[in-house]
KOLTOR-163076 format. One line per field, with one value per residue (C-alpha): residue number from 1; residue in three letters; x, y, z. Coordinates in steps of 0.02 Angstrom, whole numbers, always signed. Each point is the difference from the previous one (the first is absolute). Layout:
% KOLTOR-163076
i: c(NUM, ...)
aa: c(ALA, ...)
X: c(X, ...)
Y: c(Y, ...)
Z: c(Z, ...)
//
This chain:
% KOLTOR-163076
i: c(1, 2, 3, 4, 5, 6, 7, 8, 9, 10, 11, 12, 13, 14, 15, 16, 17, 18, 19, 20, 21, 22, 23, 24, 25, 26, 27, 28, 29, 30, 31, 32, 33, 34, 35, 36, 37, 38, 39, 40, 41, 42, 43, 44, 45, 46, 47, 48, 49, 50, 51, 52, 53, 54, 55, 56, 57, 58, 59, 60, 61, 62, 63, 64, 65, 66, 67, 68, 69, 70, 71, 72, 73, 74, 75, 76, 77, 78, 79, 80, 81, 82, 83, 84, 85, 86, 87, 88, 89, 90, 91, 92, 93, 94, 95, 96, 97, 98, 99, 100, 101, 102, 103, 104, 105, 106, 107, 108, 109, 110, 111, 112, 113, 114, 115, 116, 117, 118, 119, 120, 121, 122, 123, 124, 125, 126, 127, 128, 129, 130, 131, 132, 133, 134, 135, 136, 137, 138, 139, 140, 141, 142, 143, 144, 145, 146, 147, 148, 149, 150, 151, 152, 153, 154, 155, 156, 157, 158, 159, 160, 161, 162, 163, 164, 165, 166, 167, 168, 169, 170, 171, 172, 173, 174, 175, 176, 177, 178, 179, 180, 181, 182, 183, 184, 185, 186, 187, 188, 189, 190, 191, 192, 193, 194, 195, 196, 197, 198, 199, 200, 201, 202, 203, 204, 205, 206, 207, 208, 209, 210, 211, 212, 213, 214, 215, 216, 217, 218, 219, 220, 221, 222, 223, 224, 225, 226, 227, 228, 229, 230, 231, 232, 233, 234, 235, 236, 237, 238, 239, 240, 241, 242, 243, 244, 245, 246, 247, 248, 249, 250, 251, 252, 253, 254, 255, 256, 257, 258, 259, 260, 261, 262, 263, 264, 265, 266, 267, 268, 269, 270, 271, 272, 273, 274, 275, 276, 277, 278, 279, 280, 281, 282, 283, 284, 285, 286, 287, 288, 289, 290, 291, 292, 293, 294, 295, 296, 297, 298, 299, 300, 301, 302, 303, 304, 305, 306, 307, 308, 309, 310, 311, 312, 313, 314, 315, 316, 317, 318, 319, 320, 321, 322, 323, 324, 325, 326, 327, 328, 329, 330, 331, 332, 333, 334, 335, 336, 337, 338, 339, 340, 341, 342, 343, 344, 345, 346, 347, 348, 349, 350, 351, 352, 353, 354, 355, 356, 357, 358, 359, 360, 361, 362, 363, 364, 365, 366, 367, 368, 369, 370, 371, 372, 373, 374)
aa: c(UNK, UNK, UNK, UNK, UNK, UNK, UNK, UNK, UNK, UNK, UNK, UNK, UNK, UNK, UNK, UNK, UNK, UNK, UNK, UNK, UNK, UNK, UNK, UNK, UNK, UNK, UNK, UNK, UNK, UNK, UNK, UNK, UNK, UNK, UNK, UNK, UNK, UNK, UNK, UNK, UNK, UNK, UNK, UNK, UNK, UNK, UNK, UNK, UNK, UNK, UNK, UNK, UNK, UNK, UNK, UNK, UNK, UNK, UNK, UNK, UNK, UNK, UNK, UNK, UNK, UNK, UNK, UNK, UNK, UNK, UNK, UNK, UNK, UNK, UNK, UNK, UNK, UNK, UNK, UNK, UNK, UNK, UNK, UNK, UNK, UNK, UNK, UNK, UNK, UNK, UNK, UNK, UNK, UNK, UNK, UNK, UNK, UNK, UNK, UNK, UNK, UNK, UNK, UNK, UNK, UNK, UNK, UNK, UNK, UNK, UNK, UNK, UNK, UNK, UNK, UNK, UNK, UNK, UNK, UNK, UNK, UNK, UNK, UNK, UNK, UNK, UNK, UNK, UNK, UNK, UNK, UNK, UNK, UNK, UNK, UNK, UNK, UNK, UNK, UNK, UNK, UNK, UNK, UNK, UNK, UNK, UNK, UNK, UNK, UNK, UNK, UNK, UNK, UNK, UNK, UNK, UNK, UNK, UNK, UNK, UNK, UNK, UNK, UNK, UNK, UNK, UNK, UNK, UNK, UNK, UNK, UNK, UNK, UNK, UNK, UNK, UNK, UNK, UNK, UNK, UNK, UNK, UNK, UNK, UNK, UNK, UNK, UNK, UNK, UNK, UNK, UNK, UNK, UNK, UNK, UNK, UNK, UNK, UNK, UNK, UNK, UNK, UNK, UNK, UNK, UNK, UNK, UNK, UNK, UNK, UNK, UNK, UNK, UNK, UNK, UNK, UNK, UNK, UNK, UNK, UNK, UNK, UNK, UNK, UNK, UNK, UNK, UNK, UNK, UNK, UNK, UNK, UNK, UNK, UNK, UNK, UNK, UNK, UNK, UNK, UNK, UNK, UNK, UNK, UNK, UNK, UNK, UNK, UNK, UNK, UNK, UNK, UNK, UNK, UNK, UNK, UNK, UNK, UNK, UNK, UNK, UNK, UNK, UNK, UNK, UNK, UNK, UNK, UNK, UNK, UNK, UNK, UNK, UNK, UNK, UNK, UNK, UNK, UNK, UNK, UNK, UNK, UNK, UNK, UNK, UNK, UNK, UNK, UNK, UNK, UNK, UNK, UNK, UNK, UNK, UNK, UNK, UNK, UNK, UNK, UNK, UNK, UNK, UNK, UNK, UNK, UNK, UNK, UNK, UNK, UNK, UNK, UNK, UNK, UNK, UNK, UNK, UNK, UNK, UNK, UNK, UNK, UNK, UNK, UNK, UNK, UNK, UNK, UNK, UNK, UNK, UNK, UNK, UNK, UNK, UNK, UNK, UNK, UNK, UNK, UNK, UNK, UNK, UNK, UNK, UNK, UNK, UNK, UNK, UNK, UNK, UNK, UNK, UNK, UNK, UNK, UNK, UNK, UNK, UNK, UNK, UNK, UNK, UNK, UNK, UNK, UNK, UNK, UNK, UNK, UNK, UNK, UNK, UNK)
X: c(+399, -87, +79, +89, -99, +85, -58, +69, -77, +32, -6, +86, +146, +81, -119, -82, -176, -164, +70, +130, -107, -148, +156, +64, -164, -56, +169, -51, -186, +88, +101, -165, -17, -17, +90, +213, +22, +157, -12, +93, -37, +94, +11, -23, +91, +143, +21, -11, +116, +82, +45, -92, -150, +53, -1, -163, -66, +80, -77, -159, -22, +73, -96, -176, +91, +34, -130, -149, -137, +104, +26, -181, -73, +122, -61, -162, +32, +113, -76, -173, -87, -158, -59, +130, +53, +150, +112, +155, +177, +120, +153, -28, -27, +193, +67, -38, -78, +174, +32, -156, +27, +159, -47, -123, +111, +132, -140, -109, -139, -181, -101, +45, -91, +5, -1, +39, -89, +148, +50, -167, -12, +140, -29, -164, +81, +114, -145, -68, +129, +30, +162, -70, -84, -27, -145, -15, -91, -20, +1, -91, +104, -122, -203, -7, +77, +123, +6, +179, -43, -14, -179, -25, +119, -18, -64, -28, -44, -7, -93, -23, -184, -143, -19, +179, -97, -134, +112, +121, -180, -47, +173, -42, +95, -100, -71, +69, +161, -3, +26, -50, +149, +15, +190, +83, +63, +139, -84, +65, -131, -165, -156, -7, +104, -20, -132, +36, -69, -109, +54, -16, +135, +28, +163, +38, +136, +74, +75, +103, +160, +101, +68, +27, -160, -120, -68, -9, +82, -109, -156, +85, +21, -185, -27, -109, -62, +135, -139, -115, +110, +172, +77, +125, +103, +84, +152, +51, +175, -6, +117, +16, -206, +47, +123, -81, -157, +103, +71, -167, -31, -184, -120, -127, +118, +96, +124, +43, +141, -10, -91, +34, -74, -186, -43, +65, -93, -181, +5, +39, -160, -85, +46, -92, -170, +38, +119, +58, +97, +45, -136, +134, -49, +78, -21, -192, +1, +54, -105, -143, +28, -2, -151, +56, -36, +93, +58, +77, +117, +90, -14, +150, -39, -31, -52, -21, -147, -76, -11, -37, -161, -66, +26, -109, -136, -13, -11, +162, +114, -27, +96, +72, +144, +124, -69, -157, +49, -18, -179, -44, +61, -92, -161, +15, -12, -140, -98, -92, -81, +171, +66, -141, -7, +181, -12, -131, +100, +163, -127, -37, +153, +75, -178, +62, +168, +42, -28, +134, +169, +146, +93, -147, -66, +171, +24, -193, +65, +168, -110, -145, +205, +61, -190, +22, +158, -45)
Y: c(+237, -128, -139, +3, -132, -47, -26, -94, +47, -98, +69, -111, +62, +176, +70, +155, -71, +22, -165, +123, +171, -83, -69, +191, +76, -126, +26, +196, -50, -102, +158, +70, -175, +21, -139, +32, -92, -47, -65, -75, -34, -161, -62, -172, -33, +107, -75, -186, +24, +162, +63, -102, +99, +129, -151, -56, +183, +52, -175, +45, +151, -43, -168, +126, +108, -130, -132, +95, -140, -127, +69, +42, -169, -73, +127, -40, -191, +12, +144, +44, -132, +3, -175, -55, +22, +51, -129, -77, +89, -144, +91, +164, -99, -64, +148, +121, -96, -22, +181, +69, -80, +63, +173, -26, -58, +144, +127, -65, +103, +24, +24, -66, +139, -114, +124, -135, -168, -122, +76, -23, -201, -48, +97, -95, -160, +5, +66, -160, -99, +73, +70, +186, +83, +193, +80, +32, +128, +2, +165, -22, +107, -47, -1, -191, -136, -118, -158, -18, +117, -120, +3, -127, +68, +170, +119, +142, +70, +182, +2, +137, -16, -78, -137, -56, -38, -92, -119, -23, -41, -128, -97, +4, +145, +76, +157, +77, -13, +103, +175, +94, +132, +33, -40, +79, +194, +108, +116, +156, -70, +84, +53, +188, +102, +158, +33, +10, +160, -29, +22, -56, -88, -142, -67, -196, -101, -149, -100, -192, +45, -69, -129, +19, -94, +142, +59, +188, +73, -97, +79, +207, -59, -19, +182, +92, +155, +100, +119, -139, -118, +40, -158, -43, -115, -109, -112, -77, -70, +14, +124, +1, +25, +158, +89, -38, +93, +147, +3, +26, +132, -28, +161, -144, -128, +24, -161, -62, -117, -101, +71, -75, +101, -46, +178, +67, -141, +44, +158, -25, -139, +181, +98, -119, -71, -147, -164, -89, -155, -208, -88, -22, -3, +135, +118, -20, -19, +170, +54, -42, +55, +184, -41, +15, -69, -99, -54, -164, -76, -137, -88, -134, -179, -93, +101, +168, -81, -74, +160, +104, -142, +0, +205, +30, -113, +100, +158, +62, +26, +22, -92, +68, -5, +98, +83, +17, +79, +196, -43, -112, +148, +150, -101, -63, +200, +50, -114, +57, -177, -116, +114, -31, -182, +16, +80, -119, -154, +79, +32, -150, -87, +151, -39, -200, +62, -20, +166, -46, +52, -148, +1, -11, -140, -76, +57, -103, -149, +29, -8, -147, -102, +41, -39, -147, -73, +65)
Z: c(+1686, -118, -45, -186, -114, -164, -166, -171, -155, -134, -183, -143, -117, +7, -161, +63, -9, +105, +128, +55, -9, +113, +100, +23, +28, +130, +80, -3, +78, +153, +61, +58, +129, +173, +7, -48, -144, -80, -193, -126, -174, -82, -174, +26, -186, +38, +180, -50, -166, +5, -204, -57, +20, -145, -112, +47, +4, -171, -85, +58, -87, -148, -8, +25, -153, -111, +21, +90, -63, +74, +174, +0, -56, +122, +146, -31, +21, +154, +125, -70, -79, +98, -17, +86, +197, +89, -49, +76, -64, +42, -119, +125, +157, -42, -58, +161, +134, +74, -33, +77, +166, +4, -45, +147, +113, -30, +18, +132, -62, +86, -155, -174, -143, -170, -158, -118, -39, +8, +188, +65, -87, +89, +181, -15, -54, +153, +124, -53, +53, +176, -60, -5, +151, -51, -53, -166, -114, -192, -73, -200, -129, -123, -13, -13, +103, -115, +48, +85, +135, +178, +75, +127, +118, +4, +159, -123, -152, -68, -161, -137, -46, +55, -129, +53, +198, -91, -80, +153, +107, -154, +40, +172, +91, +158, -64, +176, -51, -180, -1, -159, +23, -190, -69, +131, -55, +74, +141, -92, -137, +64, -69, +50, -105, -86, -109, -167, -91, -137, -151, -198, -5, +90, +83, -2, +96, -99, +79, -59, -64, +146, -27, -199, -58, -28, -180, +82, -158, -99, +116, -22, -203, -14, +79, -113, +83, +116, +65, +67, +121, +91, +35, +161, -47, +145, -84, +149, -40, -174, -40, -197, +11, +125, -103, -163, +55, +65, -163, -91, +107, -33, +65, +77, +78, +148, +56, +151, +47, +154, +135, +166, +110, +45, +61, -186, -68, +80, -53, -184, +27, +59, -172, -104, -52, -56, -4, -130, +32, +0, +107, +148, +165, +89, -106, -44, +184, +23, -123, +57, +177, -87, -76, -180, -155, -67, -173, -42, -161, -58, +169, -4, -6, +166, +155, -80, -138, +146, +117, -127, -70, +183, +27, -169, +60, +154, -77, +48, -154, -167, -137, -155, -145, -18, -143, +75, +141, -10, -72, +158, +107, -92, -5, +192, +43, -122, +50, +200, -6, -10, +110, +146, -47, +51, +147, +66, -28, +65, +175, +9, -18, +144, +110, +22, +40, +215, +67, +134, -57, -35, +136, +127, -79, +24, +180, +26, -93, +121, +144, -40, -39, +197, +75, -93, +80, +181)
//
């Protein structure tokens, strides 16, 4: 019988947001190991301060509600501007440094998967300082690389695009050890599905409302035509969303509250034509892995602008307003030529994509980790 290896992922908060989803779905991939593997996935907030992660959590949001030109300014200065390297975080070094090794200590993990910047800074911090010896992969949740995420350090990276390789290679990381694996997607999440007939009217998944800051009713409000689009409406956790649109009882909308199950969740991705959602990783992630286009609005300040900026550039979204919306859609499927332009750049970006699946790559990187020490 092989012997069990663990792994520690390492998200950061308890908000349901693409650190944790990769996190999940990677936990998913490494069932299908040769090797037994035993994981656990760690808030490193929660763990270091216990409650007072729903304070820091809850400010968060309502800091991005209140003052969403601040935060963004401010994100742009700390973790993206680009003329500027990866710097030195000397207030996070202090705060879980001490943490971290005892998290590592506790575990005794093989292989350390970093969702999150601020995990993977201070892993590579203490790698640095011979007071971390684990391998360590950084799993991108985003299509850019902020500047808090550790570099030097790391064994491994598993990157959503090819653009995101080039600029790891330009700040010197070994091209042999990045792995364009897309953001990482639930295994339930596949392309083949079943066909959708044709018909006139099309069927669209929106998606955003989880966690209360979508403008989906805003989106349904600007429906003109009830015999041209059907929309799917996922509200995640936002119930008063949910039962007002079972309410309306409207003949093109049908709601759904929070779907959990992956396998339910593919297939609605099957029913439709289209996505329309906030530029967040995961879910353009899955997305795109069922080759659909997809619509973008009111991306939130920060990470979303940015992902959704780089995205549009590549071909790979399309932006629009609210109000704009239901005329982006009907003249996206008039038109045969967007929609082969479309398909070609949604090719290309699946044609850099590692034909090996996850969890083999892993079990390689695994293996090149043991050869090393023997």
């Amino acid at each position: 019988m092989s012997q069990t290896v663990k792994a520690l992922f390492l998200p950061f908060m308890q908000l349901p947001t693409g650190h944790h989803h990769v996190a999940d779905a990677l936990i998913q991939e490494l069932a299908k190991c040769e090797r037994n593997m035993n994981c656990d996935k760690v808030d490193i907030l929660s763990y270091s301060y216990g409650k007072m992660e729903r304070v820091v959590s809850s400010s968060y949001l309502t800091w991005i509600k209140l003052f969403p030109n601040v935060y963004n300014r401010l994100y742009q200065y700390v973790a993206y501007n680009k003329s500027q390297q990866t710097g030195h975080y000397f207030l996070y070094e202090g705060l879980f440094s001490h943490f971290l090794r005892r998290l590592i200590n506790e575990k005794d993990p093989a292989i350390i998967f970093c969702t999150h910047a601020l995990p993977s800074y201070i892993a590579s911090r203490l790698k640095r300082k011979k007071q971390l010896n684990k391998m360590i992969i950084n799993v991108y949740t985003d299509f850019f690389v902020n500047r808090v995420w550790g570099l030097e350090e790391i064994d491994y990276h598993f990157v959503p695009t090819v653009h995101v390789k080039k600029f790891l290679m330009e700040r010197g990381v070994s091209k042999e050890r990045i792995f364009i694996t897309g953001i990482p997607v639930h295994p339930a999440v596949t392309r083949q599905g079943k066909q959708r007939p044709l018909s006139d009217k099309r069927a669209v998944l929106v998606t955003g409302g989880s966690l209360g800051v979508g403008a989906i009713g805003q989106i349904l409000a600007s429906s003109a035509n009830v015999n041209r689009i059907h929309y799917h409406v996922l509200c995640g956790k936002n119930d008063s969303l949910y039962k007002q649109l079972l309410r309306q009882n409207r003949p093109n909308v049908t709601p759904y509250s929070y779907i959990t199950s992956k396998d339910e969740m593919n297939d609605l991705y099957d029913k439709v034509d289209a996505v329309v959602t906030k530029p967040g990783g995961v879910t353009i992630s899955e997305s795109l892995q069922k080759y659909k286009p997809i619509f973008i609005y009111n991306p939130l300040p920060g990470q979303e602008q940015i992902n959704a900026r780089l995205l549009e550039k590549q071909g790979l979204i399309i932006s629009s307003t609210i109000n704009e919306l239901e005329r982006g859609l009907n003249l996206f499927f008039s038109d045969k030529r967007k929609q082969e332009i479309h398909r070609r750049n949604m090719n290309e970006y699946h044609d850099n994509l590692m034909k090996e699946p996850i969890y083999q790559i892993i079990d390689k990187c695994l293996q090149a980790e043991l050869f090393k020490k023997h």
